[in-house]
C-alpha positions as CSV (number, residue, x, y, z in Angstrom):
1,X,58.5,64.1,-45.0
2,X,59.4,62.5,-41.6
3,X,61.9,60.8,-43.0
4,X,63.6,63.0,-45.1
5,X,63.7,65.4,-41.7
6,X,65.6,62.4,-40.5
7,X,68.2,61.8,-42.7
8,X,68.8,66.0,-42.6
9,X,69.3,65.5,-39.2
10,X,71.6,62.6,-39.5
11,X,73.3,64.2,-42.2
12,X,74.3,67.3,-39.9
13,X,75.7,64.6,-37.5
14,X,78.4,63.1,-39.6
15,X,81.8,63.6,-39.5
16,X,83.2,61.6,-41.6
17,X,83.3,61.2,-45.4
18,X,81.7,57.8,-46.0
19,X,78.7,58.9,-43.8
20,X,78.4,62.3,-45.5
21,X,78.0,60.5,-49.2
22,X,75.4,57.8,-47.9
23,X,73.1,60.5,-45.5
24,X,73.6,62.5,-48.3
25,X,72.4,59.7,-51.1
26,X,69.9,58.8,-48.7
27,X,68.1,62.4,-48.1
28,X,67.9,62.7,-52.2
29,X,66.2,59.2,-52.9
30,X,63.6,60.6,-49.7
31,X,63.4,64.0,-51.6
32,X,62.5,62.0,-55.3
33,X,60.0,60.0,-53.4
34,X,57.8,63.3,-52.1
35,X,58.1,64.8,-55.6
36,X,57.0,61.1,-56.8
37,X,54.0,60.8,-54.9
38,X,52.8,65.1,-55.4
39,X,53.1,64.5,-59.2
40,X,51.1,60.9,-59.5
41,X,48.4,62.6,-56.8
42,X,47.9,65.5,-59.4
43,X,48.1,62.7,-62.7
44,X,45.7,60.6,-60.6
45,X,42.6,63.5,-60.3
46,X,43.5,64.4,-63.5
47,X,42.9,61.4,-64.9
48,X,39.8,60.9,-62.6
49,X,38.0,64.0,-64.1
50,X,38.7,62.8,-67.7
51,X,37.5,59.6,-67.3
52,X,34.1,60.9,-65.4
53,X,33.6,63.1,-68.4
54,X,34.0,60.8,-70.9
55,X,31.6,57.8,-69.2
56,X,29.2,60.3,-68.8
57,X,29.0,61.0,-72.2
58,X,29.6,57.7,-73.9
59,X,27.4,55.9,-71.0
60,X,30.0,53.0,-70.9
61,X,32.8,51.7,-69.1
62,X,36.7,51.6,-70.3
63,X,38.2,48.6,-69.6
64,X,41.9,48.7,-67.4
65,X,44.6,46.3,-68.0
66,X,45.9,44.4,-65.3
67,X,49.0,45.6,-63.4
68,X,52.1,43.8,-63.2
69,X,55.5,43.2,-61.6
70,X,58.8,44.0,-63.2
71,X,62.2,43.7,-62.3
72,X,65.7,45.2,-63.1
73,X,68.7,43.3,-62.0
74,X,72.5,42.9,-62.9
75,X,73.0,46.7,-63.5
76,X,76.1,47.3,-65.2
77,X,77.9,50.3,-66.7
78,X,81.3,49.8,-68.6
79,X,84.0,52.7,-68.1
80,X,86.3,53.8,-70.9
81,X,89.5,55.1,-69.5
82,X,92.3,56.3,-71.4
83,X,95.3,53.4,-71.5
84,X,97.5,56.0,-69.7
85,X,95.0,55.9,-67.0
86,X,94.0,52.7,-66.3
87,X,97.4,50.7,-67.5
88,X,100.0,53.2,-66.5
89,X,98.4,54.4,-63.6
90,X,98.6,57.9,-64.2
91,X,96.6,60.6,-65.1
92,X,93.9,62.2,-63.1
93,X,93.6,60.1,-59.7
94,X,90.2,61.2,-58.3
95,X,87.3,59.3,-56.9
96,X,84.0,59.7,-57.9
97,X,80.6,58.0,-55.5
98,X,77.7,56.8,-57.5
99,X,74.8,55.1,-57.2
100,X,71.3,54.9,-59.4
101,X,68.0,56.1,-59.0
102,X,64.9,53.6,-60.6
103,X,61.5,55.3,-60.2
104,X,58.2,54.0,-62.2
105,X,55.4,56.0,-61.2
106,X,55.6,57.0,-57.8
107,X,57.4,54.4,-56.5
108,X,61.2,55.1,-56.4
109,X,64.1,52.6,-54.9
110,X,67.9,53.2,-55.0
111,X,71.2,51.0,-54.9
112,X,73.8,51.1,-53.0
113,X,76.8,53.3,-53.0
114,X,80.3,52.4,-55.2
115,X,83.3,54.1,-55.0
116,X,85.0,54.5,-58.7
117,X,88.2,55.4,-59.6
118,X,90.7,54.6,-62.6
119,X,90.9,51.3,-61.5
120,X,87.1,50.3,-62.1
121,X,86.6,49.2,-65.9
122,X,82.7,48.2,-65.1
123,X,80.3,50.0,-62.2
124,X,78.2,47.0,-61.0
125,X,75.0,47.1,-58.5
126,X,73.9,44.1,-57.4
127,X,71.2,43.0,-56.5
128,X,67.4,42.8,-57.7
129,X,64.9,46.0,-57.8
130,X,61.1,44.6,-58.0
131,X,58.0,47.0,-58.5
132,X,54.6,46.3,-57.5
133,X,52.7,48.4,-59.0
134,X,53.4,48.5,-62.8
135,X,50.9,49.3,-65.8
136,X,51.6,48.4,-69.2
137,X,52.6,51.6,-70.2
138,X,55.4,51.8,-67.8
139,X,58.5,54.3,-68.1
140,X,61.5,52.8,-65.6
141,X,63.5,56.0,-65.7
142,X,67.0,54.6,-64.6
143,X,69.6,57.3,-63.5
144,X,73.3,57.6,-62.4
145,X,74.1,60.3,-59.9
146,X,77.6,60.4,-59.2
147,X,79.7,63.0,-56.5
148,X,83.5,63.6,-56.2
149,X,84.9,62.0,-53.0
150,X,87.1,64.7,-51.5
151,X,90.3,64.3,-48.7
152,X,88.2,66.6,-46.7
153,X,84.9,68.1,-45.6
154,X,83.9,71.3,-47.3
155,X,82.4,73.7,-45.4
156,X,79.1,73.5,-46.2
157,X,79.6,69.7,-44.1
158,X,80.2,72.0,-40.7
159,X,76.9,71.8,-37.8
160,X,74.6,75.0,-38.6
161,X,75.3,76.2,-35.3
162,X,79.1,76.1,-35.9
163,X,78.3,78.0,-39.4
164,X,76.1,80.3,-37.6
165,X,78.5,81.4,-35.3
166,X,81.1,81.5,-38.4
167,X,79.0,83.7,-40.0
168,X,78.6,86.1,-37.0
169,X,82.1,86.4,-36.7
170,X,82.5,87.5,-39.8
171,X,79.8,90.0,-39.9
172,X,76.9,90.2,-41.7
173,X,77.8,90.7,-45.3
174,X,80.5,88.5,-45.5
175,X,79.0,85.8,-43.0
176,X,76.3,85.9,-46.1
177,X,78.9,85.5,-48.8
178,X,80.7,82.9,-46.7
179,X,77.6,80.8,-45.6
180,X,75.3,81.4,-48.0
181,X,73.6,78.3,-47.3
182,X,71.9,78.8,-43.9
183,X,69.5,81.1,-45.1
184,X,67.9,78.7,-47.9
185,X,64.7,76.5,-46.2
186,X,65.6,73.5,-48.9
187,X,67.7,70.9,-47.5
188,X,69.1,70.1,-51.0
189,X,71.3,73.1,-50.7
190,X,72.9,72.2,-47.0
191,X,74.5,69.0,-48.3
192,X,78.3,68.3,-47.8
193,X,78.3,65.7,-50.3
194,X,76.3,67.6,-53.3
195,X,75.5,64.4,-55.7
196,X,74.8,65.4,-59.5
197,X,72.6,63.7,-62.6
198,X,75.7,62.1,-64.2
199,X,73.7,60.3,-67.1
200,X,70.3,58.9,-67.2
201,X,67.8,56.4,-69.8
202,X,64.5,55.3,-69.8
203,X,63.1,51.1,-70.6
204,X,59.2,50.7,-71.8
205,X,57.8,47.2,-71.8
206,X,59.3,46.3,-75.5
207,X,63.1,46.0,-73.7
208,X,61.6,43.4,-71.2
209,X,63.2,40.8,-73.1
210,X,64.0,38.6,-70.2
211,X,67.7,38.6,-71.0
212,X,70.6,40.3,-70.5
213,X,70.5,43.4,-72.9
214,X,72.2,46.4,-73.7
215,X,70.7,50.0,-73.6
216,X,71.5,53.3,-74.8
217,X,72.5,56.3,-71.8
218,X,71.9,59.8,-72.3
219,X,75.0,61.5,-70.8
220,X,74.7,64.8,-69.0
221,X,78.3,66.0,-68.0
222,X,81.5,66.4,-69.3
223,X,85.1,66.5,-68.4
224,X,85.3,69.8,-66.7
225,X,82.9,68.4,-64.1
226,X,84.6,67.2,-61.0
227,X,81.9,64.2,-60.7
228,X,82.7,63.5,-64.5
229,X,83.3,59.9,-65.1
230,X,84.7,58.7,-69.1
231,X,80.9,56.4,-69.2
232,X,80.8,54.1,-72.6
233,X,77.3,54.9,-73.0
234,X,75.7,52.0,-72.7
235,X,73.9,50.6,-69.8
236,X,73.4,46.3,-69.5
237,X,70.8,44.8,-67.3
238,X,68.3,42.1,-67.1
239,X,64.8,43.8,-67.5
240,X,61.9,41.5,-66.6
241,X,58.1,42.2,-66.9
242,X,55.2,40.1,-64.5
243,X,51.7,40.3,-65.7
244,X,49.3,40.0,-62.9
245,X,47.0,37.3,-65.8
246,X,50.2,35.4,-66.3
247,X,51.3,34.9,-62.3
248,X,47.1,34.7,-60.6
249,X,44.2,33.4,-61.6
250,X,41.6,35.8,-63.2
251,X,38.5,33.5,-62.7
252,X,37.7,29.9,-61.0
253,X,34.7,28.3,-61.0
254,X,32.2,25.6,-61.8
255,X,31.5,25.0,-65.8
256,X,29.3,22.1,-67.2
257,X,31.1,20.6,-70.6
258,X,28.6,19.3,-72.8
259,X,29.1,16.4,-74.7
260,X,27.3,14.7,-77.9
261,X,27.5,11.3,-77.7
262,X,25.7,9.0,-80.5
263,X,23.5,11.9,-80.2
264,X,22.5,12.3,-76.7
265,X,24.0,15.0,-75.1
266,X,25.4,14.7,-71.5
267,X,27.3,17.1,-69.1
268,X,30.5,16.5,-66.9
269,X,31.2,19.5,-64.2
270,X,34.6,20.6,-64.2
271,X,36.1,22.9,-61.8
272,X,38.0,25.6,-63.8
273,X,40.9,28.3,-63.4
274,X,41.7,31.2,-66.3
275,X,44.9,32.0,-65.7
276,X,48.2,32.4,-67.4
277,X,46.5,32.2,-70.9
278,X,45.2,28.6,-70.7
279,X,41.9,27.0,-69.0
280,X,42.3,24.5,-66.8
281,X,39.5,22.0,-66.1
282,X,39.9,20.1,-63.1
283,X,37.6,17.2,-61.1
284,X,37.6,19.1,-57.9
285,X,39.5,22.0,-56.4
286,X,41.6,19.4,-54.3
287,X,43.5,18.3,-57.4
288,X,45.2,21.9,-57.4
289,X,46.6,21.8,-54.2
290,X,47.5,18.4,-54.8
291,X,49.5,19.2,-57.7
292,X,47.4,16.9,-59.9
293,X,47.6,17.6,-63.9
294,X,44.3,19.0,-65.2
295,X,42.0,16.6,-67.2
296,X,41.9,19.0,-69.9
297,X,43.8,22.2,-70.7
298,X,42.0,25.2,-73.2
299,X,44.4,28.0,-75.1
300,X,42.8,31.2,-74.5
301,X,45.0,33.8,-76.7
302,X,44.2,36.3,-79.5
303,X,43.3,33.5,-82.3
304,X,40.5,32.3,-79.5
305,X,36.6,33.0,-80.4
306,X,34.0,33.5,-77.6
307,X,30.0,32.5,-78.6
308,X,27.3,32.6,-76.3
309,X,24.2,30.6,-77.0
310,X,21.1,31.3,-75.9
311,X,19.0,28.2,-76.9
312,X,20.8,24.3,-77.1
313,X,20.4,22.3,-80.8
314,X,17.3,20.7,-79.2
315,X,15.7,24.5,-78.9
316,X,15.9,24.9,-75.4
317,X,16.9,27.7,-73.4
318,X,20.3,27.1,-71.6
319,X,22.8,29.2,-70.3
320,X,25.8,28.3,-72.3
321,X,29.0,29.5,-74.3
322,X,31.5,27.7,-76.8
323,X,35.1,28.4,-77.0
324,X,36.1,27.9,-80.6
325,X,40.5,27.3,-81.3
326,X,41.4,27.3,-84.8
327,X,43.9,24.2,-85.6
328,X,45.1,22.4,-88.8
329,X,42.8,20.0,-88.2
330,X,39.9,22.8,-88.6
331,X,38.3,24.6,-85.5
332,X,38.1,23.0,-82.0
333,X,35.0,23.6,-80.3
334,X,34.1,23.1,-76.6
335,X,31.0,23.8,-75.3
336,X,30.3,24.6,-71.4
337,X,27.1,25.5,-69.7
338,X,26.6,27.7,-65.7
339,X,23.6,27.3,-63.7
340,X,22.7,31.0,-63.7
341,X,22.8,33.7,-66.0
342,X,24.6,36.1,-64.1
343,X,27.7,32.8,-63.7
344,X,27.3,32.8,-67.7
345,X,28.1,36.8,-67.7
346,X,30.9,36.8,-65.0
347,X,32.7,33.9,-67.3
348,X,32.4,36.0,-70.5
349,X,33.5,39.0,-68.8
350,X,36.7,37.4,-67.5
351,X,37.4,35.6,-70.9
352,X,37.1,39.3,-72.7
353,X,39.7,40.8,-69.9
354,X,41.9,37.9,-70.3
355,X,41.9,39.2,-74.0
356,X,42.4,42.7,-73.2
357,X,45.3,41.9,-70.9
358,X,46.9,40.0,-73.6
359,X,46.8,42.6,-75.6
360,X,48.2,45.4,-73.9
361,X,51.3,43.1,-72.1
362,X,52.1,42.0,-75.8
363,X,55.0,39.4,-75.8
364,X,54.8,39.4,-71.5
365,X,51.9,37.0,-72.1
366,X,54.0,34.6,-74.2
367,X,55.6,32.9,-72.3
368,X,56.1,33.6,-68.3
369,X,59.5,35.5,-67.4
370,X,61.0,34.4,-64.3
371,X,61.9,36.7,-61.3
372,X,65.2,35.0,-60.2
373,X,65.5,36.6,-56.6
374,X,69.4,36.5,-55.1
375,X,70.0,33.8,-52.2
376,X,71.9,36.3,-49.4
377,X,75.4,35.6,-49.9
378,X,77.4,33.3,-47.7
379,X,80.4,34.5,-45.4
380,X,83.9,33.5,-47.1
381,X,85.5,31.0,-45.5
382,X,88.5,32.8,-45.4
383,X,88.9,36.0,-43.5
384,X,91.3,38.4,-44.7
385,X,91.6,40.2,-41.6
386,X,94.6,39.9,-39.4
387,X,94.1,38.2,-36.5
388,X,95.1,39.6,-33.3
389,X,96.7,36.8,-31.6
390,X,97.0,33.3,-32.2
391,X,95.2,32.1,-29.3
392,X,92.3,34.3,-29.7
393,X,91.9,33.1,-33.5
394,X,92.0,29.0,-32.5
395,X,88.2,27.4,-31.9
396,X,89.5,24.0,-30.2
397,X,87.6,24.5,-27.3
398,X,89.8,26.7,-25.4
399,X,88.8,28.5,-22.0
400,X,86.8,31.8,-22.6
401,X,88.3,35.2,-21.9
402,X,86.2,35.6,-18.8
403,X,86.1,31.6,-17.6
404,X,88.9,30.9,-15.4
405,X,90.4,27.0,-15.8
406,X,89.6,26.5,-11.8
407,X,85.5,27.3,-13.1
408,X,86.1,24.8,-15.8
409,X,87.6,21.7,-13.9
410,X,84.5,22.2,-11.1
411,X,81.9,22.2,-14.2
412,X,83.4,19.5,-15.4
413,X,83.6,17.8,-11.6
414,X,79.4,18.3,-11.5
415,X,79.1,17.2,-14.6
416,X,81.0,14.0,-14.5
417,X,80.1,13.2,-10.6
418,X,83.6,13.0,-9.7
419,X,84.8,10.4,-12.4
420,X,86.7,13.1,-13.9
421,X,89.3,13.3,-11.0
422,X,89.9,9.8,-10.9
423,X,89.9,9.4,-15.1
424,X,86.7,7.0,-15.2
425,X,84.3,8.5,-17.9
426,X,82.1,6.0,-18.0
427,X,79.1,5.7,-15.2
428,X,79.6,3.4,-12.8
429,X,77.7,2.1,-9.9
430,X,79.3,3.2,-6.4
431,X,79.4,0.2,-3.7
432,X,77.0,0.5,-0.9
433,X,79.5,0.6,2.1
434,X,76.0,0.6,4.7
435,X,76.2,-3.7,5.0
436,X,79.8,-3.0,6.3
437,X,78.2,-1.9,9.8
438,X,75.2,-3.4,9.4
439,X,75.4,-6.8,12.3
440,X,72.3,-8.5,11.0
441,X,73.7,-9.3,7.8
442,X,76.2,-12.1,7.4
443,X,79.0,-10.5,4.9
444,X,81.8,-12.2,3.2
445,X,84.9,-10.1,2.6
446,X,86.8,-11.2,0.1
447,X,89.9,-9.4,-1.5
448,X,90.1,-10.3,-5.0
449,X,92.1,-8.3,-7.9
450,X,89.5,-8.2,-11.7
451,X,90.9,-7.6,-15.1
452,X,90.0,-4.3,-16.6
453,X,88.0,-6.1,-19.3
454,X,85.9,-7.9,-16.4
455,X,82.6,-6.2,-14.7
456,X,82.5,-6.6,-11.3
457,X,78.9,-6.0,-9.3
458,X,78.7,-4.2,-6.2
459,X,77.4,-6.2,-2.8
460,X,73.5,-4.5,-2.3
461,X,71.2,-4.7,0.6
462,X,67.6,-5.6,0.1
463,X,67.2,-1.7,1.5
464,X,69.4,0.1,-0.2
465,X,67.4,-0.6,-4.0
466,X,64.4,1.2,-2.4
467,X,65.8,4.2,-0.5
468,X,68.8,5.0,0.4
469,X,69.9,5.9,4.3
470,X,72.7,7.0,6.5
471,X,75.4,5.0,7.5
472,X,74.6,3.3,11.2
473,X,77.5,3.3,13.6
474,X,79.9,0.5,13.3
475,X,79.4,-1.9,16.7
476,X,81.0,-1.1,20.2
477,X,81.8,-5.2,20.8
478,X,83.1,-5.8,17.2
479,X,86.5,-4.6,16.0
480,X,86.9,-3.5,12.5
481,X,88.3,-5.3,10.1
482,X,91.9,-4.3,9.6
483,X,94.3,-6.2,7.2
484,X,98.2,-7.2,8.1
485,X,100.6,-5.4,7.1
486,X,102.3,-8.1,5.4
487,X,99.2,-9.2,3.6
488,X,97.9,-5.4,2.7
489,X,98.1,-4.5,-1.2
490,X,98.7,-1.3,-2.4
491,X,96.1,1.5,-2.9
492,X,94.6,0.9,-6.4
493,X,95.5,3.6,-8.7
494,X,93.6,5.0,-11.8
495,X,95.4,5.6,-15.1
496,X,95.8,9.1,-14.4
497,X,98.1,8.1,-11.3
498,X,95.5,9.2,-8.7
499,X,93.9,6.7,-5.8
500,X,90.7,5.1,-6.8
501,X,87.0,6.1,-5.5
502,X,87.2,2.9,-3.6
503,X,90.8,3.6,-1.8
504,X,89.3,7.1,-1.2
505,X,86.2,5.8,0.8
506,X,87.8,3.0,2.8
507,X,90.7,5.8,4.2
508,X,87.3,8.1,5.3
509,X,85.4,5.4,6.9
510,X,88.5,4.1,9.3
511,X,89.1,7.4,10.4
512,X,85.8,7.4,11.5
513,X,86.4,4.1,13.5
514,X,89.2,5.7,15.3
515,X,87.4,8.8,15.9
516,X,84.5,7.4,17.3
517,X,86.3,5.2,20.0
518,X,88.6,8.7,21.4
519,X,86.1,11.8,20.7
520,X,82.5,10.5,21.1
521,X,81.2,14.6,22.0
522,X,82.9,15.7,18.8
523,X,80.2,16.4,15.5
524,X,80.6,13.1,12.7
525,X,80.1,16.3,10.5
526,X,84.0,17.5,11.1
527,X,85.4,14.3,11.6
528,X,86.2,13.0,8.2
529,X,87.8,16.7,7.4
530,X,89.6,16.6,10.8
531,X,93.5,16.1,11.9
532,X,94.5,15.2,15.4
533,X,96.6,17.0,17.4
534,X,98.9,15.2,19.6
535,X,100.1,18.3,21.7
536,X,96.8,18.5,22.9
537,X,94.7,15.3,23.0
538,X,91.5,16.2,22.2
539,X,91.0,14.4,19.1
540,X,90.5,16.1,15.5
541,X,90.2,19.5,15.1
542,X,88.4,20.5,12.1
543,X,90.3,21.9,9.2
544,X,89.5,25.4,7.9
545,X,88.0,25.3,4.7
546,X,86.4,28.1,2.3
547,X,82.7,28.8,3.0
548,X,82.3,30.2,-0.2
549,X,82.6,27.2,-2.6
550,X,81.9,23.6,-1.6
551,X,84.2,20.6,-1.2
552,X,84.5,18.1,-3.9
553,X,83.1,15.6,-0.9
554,X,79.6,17.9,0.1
555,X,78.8,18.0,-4.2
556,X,79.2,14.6,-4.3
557,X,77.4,13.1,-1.1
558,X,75.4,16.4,0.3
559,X,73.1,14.1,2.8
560,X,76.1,12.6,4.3
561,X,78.0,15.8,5.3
């Protein structure tokens, strides 16, 4: 009820056509399902007072079949269209919405909504439809409702409060005649898109076949209906039927088989499932999970003969039962003993259910019929939209919509450590430049030029592996060492064109020689961003620079600056 109050609601919402035609498909499958579940309520006490009267005066119990699962897939329904029609193109152009109805029992499911017009030769639903709750006796009433799509919404598609106030404007007697609709409590009759039974047929458990089959349709309109499609009659689908004996297993247990042999009798305990028609006899349960074969597999079918015997050849009691399978060879007989009476009772009672359920699923206990669900469909690899722009529709890594190329080359700076400027991928060990003012240490520059192909290994203090420090100040006695002029190579330059790491350290650490000497009160935090003014001889002056993002130097060495 909730939901059909729902899709009322929604359905007064719409405004456009599609949405009218599915609210208005959904709030009849919700309106089936209520009358549904009211008519199996009143079958189902019904039948409860029945049966109560009859065990009460036959003093025994009826036995049920099992229920069962059965499926209805590849709906089809050929069209037959004049040649004028459907080859010329002319004739009537209308559009008709259908979709079908499956109900068994109280449960009720629909398909989705097609769109026909003269162009359609076959109406297909995909798709599988699978109920639960099936009985032998089972009726799957199959029906096609089917609406004509109009240009525009009639009036009964208008808000109630925009048809009330229609109504009022019109006066009472011909707000009635014009809106006749508002007054009526059933929300069947407020519909914009009024859907009507188009044709409708009926499949029992003898057209479970399994296969793809062909079925007779009971048509219901004519031409002069404006829903009024030219059907073939027919109706194709795969109808497919589950017994519950066929898919789970009815009994398991422990059975004793007894044996002759040379005339002693001996017993081996088997652990056995009924299921499917056959017993299985297996050495322990483990062997099912593990996939094993059984060590012995029993037909259990019509032509199969249960005996219980109360007393063994030798004349003593024992709980026991043969199973006797005629053959050409003359009857098979296997003989199995419980521990208990009541395990002995259980067993039989299962064996004659087995039976019963045979014989009220008929050829469904054959041979199982396979429920072949749909895998969801993959996306096509081709889209047939148009695409906007070029760049928009090109996946080679290009820079978001919302990720300017200035946020991309710093990400790609902090990711890279810097070797991204200077066109080095690959990770390299930075030089320690602390021995350079460290006096203790005897040091040995020497200015040598390596091959690309060669490694070269950076000069390491027996510190600087354990932690790493701060640069000391170079010494006040010592002067740097500073190369000629004549013997001073170029800066080293990268592919890319760009000076080296190396170039970029040794220009930083002599301009911190030369500041050191003229501007001793100044911070060592602004000298290496400083530039000296000459006008007025105090040394660098620190260069402005943009508090909200951080130089390429702070990410890379944070403790030094």
């Amino acid at each position: 009820m909730r939901m059909r109050e729902g899709a009322y609601k929604l359905l007064l919402a719409c405004t456009k056509r599609e949405q009218v035609l599915n609210a208005s498909k959904n709030l009849l499958t919700c309106n089936t399902r209520i009358k549904a579940y009211l008519t199996q309520l009143q079958k189902k006490k019904e039948e409860q007072d029945i049966i109560g009267a009859a065990r009460r005066l036959s003093g025994t119990e009826d036995r049920l079949p099992c229920n069962g699962k059965v499926a209805i897939s590849g709906l089809r329904i050929p069209l037959m269209w004049k040649d004028s029609d459907h080859f010329n193109n002319r004739g009537s152009s209308r559009r008709v919405a259908v979709f079908c109805l499956m109900q068994i029992g109280s449960e009720v499911f629909d398909t989705e909504m097609v769109v026909v017009d003269r162009s359609v030769t076959d109406i297909c639903f995909e798709g599988i439809t699978i109920f639960n709750e099936a009985v032998p006796q089972f009726e799957l009433r199959v029906e096609l409702w089917s609406c004509a799509v109009e240009e525009e919404l009639t009036l009964s598609n208008t808000p109630k409060k925009l048809a009330k106030k229609l109504r009022n404007s019109f006066g009472k007697a011909g707000g009635k005649k014009l809106c006749p609709l508002l007054d009526t409590p059933d929300p069947d009759t407020f519909l914009g898109a009024k859907y009507s039974l188009l044709a409708s047929t009926k499949l029992c458990l003898p057209q479970a076949e399994g296969s793809f089959q062909s079925h007779s349709l009971i048509v219901l309109q004519d031409a002069d209906w404006s829903s009024w499609l030219p059907l073939y009659g027919n109706l194709c689908c795969r109808l497919v039927a589950q017994p519950a004996c066929m898919t789970q297993s009815m009994m398991t247990g422990y059975l004793s088989q007894r044996q002759s042999v040379q005339g002693v009798y001996r017993c081996c305990t088997l652990y056995c499932v009924l299921s499917a028609g056959t017993l299985s006899c297996y050495f322990t349960p483990e062997e099912i999970d593990a996939k094993v074969e059984p060590s012995m597999n029993i037909p259990i079918n019509k032509d199969t003969r249960i005996r219980v015997m109360e007393k063994d050849p030798a004349g003593q009691r024992c709980s026991s039962l043969s199973i006797i399978n005629p053959s050409s060879e003359g009857a098979q007989t296997i003989v199995f003993t419980t521990g208990t009476r009541e395990e002995l009772e259980d067993w039989v009672d299962a064996f004659h259910q087995h039976f019963y359920d045979q014989s009220q699923w008929l050829h469904c206990c054959d041979q199982l019929m396979k429920i072949e669900v749909a895998s969801p469909r993959k996306p096509p690899l081709f889209l047939t939209k148009q695409a906007d722009s070029v760049y928009n529709e090109l996946s080679i890594n290009s820079p978001g919509k919302f990720e300017s190329i200035t946020d991309i080359i710093h990400n790609k700076i902090e990711e890279t450590d810097g070797r991204f400027l200077i066109g080095q991928e690959e990770e390299k060990e930075t030089p320690n430049w602390s021995t350079l003012f460290d006096g203790s240490h005897p040091i040995v520059v020497q200015r040598s030029i390596l091959s690309p192909s060669k490694s070269s290994t950076p000069i390491s203090s027996p510190n600087s592996a354990s932690k790493k420090r701060r640069a000391p100040p170079p010494p006040s006695d010592k002067q740097p060492y500073a190369p000629s002029a004549c013997t001073s190579r170029p800066a080293t330059r990268s592919k890319t064109g760009r000076p080296s790491l190396d170039a970029k350290f040794s220009a930083i650490i002599q301009q911190l020689q030369r500041n050191n000497a003229g501007a001793g009160a100044l911070s060592r935090k602004n000298a290496p961003l400083g530039h000296l003014d000459p006008s007025l001889g105090l040394g660098p002056v620190p260069a402005p620079r943009n508090k909200l993002r951080k130089s390429f130097r702070e990410k890379i060495n944070p403790k030094a600056w």
